[in-house]
C-alpha positions in Angstrom: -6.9 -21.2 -8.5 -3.9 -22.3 -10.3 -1.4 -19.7 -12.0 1.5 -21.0 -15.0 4.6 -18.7 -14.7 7.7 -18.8 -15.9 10.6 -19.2 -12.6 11.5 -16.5 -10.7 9.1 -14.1 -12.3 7.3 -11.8 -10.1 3.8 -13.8 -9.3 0.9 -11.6 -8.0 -2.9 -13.4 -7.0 -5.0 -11.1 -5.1 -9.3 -10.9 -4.9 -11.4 -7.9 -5.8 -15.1 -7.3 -5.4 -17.6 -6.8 -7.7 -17.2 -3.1 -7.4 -12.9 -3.8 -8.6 -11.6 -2.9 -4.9 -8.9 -4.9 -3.5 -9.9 -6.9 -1.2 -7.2 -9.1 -0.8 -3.3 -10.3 -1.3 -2.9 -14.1 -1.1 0.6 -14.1 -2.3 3.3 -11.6 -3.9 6.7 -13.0 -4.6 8.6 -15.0 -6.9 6.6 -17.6 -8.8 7.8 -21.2 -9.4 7.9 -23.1 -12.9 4.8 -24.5 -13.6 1.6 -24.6 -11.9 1.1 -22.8 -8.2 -1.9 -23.1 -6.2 -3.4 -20.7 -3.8 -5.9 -21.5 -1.7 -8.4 -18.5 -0.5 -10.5 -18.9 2.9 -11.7 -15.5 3.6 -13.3 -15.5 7.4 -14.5 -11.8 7.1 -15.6 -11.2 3.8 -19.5 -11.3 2.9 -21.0 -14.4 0.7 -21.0 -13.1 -2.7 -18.9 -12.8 -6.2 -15.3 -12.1 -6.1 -12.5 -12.0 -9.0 -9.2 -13.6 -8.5 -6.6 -12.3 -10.3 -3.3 -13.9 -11.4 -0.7 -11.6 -12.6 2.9 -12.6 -13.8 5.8 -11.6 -16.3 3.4 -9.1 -18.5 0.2 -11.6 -18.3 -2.8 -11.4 -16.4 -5.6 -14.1 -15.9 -9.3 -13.6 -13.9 -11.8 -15.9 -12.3 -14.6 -15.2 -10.7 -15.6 -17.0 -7.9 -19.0 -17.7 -5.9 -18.0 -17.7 -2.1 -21.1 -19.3 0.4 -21.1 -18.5 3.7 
């Protein structure tokens, strides 16, 4: 997934089930200018649909995703 923030805004990407539990942080810091790419490879999570969220400086974006085991 790819995330646009402005530079040194606070940039927050985490997962959530179907059911809107967190099920993941993959990153929680200060976002770069531009585009930033996270990469998710989750080795104990079930196959199934998962939202990625993408929150920074006031604005929030979600995917979902299909993960195949």
């Amino acid at each position: 997934m790819r995330a646009h923030c402005t530079p040194r805004r606070p940039l927050r990407v985490a997962v959530y089930d179907v059911a809107g539990r967190h099920r993941a942080s993959l990153y929680n810091g200060p976002g770069l200018a531009g585009s930033n790419r996270v990469q998710w490879r989750p080795p104990s999570l079930p196959a199934g649909v998962y939202y990625i969220q993408a929150a920074a400086g006031g604005r929030a974006e979600r995917r979902s995703v299909l993960l195949l085991k």
